[in-house]
C-alpha positions as CSV (number, residue, x, y, z in Angstrom):
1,X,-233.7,-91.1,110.7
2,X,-230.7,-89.9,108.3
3,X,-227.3,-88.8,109.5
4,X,-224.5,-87.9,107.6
5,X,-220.7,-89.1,108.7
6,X,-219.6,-85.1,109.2
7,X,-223.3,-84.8,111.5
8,X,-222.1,-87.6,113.4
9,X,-218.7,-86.5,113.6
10,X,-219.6,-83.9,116.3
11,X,-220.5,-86.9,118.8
12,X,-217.2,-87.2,119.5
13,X,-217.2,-86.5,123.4
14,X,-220.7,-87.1,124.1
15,X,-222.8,-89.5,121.6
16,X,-225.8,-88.5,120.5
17,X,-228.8,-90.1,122.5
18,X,-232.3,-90.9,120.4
19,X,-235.9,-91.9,121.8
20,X,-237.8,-91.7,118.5
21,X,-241.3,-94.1,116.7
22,X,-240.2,-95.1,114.1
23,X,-242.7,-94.9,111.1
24,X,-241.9,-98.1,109.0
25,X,-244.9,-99.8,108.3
26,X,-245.1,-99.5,104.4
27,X,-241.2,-100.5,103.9
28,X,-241.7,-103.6,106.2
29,X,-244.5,-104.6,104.4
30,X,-242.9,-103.8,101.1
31,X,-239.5,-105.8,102.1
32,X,-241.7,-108.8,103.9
33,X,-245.5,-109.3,102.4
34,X,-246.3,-112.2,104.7
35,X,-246.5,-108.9,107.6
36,X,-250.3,-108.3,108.0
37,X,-249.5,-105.1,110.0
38,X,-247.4,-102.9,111.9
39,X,-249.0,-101.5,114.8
40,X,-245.3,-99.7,116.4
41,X,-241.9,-99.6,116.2
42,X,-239.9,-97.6,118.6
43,X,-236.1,-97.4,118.5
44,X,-233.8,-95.8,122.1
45,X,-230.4,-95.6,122.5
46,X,-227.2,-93.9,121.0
47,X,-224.9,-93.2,118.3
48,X,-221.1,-91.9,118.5
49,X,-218.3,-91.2,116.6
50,X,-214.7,-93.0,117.2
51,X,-211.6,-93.2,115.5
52,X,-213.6,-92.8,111.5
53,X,-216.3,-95.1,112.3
54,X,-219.6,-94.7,114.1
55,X,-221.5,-96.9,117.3
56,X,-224.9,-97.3,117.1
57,X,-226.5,-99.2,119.9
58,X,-230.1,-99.0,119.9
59,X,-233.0,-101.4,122.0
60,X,-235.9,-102.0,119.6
61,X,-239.4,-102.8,120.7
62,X,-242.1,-103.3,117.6
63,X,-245.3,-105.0,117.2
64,X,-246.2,-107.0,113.8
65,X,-249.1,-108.9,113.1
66,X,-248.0,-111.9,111.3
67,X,-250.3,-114.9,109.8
68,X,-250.0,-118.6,112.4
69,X,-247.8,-120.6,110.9
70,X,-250.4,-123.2,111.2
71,X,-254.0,-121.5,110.7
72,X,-252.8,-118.4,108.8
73,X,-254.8,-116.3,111.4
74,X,-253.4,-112.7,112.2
75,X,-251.3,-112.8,115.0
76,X,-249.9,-110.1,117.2
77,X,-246.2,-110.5,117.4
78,X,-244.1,-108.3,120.0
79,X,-240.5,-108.2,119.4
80,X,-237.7,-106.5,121.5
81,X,-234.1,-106.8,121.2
82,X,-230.8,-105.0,121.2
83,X,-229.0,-104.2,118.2
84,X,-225.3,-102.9,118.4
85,X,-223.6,-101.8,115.0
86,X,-220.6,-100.3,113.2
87,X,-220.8,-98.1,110.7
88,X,-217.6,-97.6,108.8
89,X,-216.8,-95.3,105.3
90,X,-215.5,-97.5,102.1
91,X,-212.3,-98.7,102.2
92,X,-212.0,-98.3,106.2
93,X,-209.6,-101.1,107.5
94,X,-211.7,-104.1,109.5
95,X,-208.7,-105.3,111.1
96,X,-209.5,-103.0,114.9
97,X,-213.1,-104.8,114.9
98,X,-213.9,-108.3,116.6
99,X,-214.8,-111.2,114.4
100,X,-218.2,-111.2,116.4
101,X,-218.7,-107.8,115.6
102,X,-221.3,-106.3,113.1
103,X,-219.5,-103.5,110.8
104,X,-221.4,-102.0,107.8
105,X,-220.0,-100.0,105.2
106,X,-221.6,-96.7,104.7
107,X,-222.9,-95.9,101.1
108,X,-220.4,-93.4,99.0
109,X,-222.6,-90.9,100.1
110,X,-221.7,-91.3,103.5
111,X,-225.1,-91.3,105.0
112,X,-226.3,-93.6,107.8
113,X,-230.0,-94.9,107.3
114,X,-231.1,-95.4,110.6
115,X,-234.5,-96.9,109.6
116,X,-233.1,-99.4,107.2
117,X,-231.0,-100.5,109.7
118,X,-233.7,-100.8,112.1
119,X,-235.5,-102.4,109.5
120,X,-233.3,-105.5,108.6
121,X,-233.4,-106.2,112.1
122,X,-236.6,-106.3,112.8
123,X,-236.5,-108.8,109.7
124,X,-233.8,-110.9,111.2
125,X,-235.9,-111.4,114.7
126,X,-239.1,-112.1,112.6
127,X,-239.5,-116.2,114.5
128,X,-239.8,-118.6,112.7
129,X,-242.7,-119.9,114.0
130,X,-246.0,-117.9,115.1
131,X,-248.8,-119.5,117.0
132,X,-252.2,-117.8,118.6
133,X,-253.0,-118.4,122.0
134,X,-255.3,-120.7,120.8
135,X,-252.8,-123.2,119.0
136,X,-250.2,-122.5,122.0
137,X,-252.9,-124.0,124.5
138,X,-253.2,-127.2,122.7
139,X,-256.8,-126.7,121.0
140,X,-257.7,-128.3,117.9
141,X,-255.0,-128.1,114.7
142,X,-256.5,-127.0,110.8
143,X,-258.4,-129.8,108.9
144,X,-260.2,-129.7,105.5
145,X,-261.7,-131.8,103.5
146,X,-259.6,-135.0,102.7
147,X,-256.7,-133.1,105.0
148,X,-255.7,-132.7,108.6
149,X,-252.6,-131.1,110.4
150,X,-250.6,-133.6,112.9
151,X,-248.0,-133.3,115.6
152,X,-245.1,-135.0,114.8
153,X,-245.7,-137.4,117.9
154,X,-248.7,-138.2,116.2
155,X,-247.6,-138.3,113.2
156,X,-244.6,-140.9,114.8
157,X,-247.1,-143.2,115.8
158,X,-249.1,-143.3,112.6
159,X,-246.3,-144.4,110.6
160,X,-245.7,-147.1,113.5
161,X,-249.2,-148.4,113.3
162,X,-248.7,-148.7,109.4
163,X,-245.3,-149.9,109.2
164,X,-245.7,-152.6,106.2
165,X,-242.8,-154.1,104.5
166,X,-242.8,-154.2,100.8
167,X,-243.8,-157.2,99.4
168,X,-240.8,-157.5,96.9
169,X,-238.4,-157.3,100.1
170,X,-240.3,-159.4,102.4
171,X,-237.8,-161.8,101.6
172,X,-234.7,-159.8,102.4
173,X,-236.0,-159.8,106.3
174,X,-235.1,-163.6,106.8
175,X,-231.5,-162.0,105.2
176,X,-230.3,-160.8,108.9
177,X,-232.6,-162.5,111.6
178,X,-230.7,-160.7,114.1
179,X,-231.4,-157.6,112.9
180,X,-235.2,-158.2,113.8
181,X,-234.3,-158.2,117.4
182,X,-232.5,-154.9,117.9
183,X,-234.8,-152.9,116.1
């Protein structure tokens, strides 16, 4: 969805209200190849015009399938969040906004890319890590040959067991005998 900053003008007294699927599956995977697939994006909510800049506030539901951050397998990923923006022409004074506020200068041309914007936030709430139900219920982590994944608790008490002291300093740990005793 394209809209131009005169089109949006004319949702001055009432905004203009949008229920749309979004098509985006080639540009997401273009923008982010790690996305496997994109099974739907669908965008509701509003724009409106105020005092030279334009609202958008939009809820955003979309399905990706991502690779496990562990096993690599495809898994489905459901995202939903709100996304509330300013869209303001070049040169427009920032000083009305809130510092906690997201304002984005229009290009020159002075057209809004909905999908773009849609698009960099879906990116943003893209989590940083993705499990299958599998690896959420606790079942067996990757291994190879010569290779295994480990929790960190595990991998914690590991470097307990094999705590050595090297040699060359075992010397230095008669240094501080009362050291021994807090640690």
């Amino acid at each position: 969805m394209k809209w131009s900053l005169g089109q949006l003008k004319s949702y001055r007294d009432e905004p203009l209200q949008f229920d749309e699927a979004l098509d985006l599956k080639h540009s997401l995977m273009t923008r982010y190849p790690d996305i496997i697939d994109v099974k739907a994006v669908q965008a509701k909510g509003f724009a409106s015009y105020d005092q030279g800049s334009v609202l958008i506030s939009a809820n955003v539901e979309a399905t990706l399938t991502l690779p496990s951050s562990r096993s690599l397998t495809p898994v489905d990923t459901p995202l939903a969040f709100q996304m509330t923006e300013y869209y303001v022409p070049q040169g427009t004074d920032l000083s009305r906004f809130e510092k906690t506020d997201t304002v984005i200068f229009l290009p020159e041309d002075d057209i809004l890319n909905f999908d773009v914007a849609v698009e960099d936030n879906i990116l943003i709430h893209i989590p940083m890590q993705i499990l299958s139900e599998a690896e959420l219920n606790g079942e067996a982590m990757p291994a190879g040959k010569g290779w295994e994944v480990i929790r960190e608790e595990d991998l914690a008490k590991l470097a307990e067991e094999h705590k050595t002291v090297d040699p060359r300093l075992a010397k230095l740990k008669n240094l501080f005998p009362d050291q021994e005793a807090k640690d």
